[in-house]
PyMOL CGO cylinders between C-alpha atoms (Angstrom):
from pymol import cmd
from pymol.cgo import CYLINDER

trace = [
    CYLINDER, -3.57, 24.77, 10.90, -6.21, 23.54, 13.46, 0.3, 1, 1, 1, 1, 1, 1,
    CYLINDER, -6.21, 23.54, 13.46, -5.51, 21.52, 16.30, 0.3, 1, 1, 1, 1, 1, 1,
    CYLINDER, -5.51, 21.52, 16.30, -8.05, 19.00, 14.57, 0.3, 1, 1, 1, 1, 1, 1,
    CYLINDER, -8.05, 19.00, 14.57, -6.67, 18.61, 11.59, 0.3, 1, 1, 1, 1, 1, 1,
    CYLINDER, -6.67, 18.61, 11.59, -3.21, 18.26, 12.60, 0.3, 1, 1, 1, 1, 1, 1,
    CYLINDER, -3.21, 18.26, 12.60, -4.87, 15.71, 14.78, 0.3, 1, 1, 1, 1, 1, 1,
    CYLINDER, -4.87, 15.71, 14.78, -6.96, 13.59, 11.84, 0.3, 1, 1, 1, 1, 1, 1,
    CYLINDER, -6.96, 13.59, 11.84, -3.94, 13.84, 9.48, 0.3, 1, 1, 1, 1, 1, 1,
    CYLINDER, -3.94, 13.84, 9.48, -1.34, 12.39, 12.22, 0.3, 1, 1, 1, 1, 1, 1,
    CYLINDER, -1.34, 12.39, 12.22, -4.11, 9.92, 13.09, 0.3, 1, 1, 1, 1, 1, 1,
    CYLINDER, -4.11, 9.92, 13.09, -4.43, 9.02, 9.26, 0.3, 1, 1, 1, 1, 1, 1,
    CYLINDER, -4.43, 9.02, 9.26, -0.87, 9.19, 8.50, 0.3, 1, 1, 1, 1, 1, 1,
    CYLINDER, -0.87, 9.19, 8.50, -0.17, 6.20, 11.36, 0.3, 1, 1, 1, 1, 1, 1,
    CYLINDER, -0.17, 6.20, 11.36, -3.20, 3.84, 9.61, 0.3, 1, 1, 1, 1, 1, 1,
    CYLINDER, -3.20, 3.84, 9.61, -1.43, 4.74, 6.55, 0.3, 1, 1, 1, 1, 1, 1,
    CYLINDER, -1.43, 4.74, 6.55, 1.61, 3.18, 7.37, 0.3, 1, 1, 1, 1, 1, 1,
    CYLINDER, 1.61, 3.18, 7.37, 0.17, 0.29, 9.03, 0.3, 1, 1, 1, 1, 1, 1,
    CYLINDER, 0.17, 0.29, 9.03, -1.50, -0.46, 6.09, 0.3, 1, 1, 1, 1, 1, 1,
    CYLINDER, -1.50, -0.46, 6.09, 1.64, 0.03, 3.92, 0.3, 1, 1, 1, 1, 1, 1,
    CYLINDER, 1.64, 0.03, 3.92, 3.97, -2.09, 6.22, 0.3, 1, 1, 1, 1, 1, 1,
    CYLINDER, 3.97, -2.09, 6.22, 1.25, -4.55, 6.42, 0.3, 1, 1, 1, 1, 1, 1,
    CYLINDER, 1.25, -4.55, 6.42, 0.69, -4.77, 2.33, 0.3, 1, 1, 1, 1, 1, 1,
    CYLINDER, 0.69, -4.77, 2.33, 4.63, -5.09, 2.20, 0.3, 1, 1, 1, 1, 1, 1,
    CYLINDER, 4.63, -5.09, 2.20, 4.68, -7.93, 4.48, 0.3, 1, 1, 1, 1, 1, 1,
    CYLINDER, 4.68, -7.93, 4.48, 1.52, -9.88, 2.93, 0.3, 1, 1, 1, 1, 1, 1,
    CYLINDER, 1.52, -9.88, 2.93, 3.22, -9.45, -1.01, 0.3, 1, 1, 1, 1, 1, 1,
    CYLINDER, 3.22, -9.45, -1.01, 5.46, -12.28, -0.62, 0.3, 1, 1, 1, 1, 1, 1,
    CYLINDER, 5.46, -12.28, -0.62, 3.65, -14.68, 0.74, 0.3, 1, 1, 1, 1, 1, 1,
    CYLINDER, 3.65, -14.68, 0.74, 0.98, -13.95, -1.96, 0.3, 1, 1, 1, 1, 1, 1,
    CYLINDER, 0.98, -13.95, -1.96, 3.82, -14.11, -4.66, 0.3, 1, 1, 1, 1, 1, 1,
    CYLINDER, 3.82, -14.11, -4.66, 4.62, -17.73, -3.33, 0.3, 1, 1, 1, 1, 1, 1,
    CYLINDER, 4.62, -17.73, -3.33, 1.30, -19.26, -3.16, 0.3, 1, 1, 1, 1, 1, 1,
    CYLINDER, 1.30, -19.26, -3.16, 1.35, -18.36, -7.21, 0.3, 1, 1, 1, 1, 1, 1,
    CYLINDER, 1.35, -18.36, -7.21, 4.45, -20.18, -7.48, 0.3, 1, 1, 1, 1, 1, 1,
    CYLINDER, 4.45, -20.18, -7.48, 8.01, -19.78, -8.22, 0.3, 1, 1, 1, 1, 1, 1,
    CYLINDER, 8.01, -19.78, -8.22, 9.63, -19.47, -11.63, 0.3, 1, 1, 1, 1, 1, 1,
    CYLINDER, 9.63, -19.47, -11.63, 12.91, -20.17, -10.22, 0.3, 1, 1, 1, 1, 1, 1,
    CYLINDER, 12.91, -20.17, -10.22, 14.00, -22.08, -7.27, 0.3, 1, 1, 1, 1, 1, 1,
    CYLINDER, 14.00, -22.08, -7.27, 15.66, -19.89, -4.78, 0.3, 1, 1, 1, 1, 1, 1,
    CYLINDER, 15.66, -19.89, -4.78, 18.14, -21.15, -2.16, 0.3, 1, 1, 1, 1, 1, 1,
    CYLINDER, 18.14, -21.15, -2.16, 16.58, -22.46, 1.14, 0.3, 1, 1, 1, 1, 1, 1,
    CYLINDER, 16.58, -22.46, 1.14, 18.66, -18.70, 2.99, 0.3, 1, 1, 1, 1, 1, 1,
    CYLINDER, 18.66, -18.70, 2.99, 16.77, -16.54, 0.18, 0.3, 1, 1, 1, 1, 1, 1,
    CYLINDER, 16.77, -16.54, 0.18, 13.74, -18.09, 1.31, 0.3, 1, 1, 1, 1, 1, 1,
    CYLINDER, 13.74, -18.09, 1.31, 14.57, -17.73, 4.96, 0.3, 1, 1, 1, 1, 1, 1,
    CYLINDER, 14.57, -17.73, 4.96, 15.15, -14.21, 4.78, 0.3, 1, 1, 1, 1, 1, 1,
    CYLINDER, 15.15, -14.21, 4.78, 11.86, -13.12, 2.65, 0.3, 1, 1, 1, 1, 1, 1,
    CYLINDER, 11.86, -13.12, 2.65, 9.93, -14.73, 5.47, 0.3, 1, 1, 1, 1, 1, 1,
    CYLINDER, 9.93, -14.73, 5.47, 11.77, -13.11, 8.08, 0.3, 1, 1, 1, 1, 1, 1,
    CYLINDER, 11.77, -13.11, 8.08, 11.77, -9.91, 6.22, 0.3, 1, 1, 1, 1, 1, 1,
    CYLINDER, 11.77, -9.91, 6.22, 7.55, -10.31, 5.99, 0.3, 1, 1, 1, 1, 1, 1,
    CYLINDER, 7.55, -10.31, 5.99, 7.46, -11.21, 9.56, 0.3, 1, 1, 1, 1, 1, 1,
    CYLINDER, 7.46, -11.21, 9.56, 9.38, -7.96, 10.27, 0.3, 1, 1, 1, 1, 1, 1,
    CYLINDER, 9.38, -7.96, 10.27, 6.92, -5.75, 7.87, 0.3, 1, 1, 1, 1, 1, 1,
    CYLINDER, 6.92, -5.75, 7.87, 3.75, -7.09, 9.86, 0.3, 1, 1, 1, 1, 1, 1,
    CYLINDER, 3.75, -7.09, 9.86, 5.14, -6.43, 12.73, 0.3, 1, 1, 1, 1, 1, 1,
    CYLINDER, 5.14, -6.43, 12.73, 5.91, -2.81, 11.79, 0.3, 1, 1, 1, 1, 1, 1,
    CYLINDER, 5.91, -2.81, 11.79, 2.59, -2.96, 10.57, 0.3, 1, 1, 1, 1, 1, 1,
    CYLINDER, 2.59, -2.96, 10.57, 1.08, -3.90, 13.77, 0.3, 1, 1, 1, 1, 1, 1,
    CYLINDER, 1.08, -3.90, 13.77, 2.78, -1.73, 15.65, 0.3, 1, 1, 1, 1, 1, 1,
    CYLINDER, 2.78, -1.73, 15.65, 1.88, 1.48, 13.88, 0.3, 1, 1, 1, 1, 1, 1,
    CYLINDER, 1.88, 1.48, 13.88, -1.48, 0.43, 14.03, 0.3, 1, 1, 1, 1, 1, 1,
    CYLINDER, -1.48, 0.43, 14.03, -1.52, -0.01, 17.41, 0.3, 1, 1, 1, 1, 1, 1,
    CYLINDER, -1.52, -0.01, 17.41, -0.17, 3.27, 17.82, 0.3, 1, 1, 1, 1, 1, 1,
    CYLINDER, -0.17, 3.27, 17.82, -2.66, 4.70, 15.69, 0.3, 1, 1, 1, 1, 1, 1,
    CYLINDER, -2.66, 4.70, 15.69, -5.27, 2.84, 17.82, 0.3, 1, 1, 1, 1, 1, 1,
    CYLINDER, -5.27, 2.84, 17.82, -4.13, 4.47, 21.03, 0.3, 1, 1, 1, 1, 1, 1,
    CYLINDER, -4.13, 4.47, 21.03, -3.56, 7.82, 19.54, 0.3, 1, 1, 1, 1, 1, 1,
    CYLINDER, -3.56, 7.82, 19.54, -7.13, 7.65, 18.28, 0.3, 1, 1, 1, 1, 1, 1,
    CYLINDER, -7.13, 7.65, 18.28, -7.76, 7.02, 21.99, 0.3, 1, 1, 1, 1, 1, 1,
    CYLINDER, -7.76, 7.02, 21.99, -6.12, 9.44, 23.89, 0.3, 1, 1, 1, 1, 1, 1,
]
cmd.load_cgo(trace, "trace")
């Protein structure tokens, strides 16, 4: 394989998971704003939004990493 396309797919592979993480993290807050069909439990709640808060994260870090290895 050539050097630059090991390159562009390592460089499109780390947007790709940004984006993925990132999707994975906006879902439930999208889900919410539709409404609830049940009522969950104020911990069930607690631990979706820290669980979205954790996917944009991993999210921002891979695309920071994808930003620098762009870069370099």
């Amino acid at each position: 394989m050539p050097k630059d396309l090991k390159r562009a797919s390592a460089g499109i592979s780390l947007v790709m998971l940004a984006l993925g993480f990132s999707f994975l993290g906006i879902v439930p807050f999208l889900q919410r704003m539709q409404g609830e069909s049940a009522i969950a439990s104020a911990l069930e709640q607690n631990c979706c939004i820290a669980g979205s808060f954790a996917s944009l994260l991993a999210g921002t870090i891979f695309l920071i990493a994808a930003c620098i290895y762009w870069r370099s």
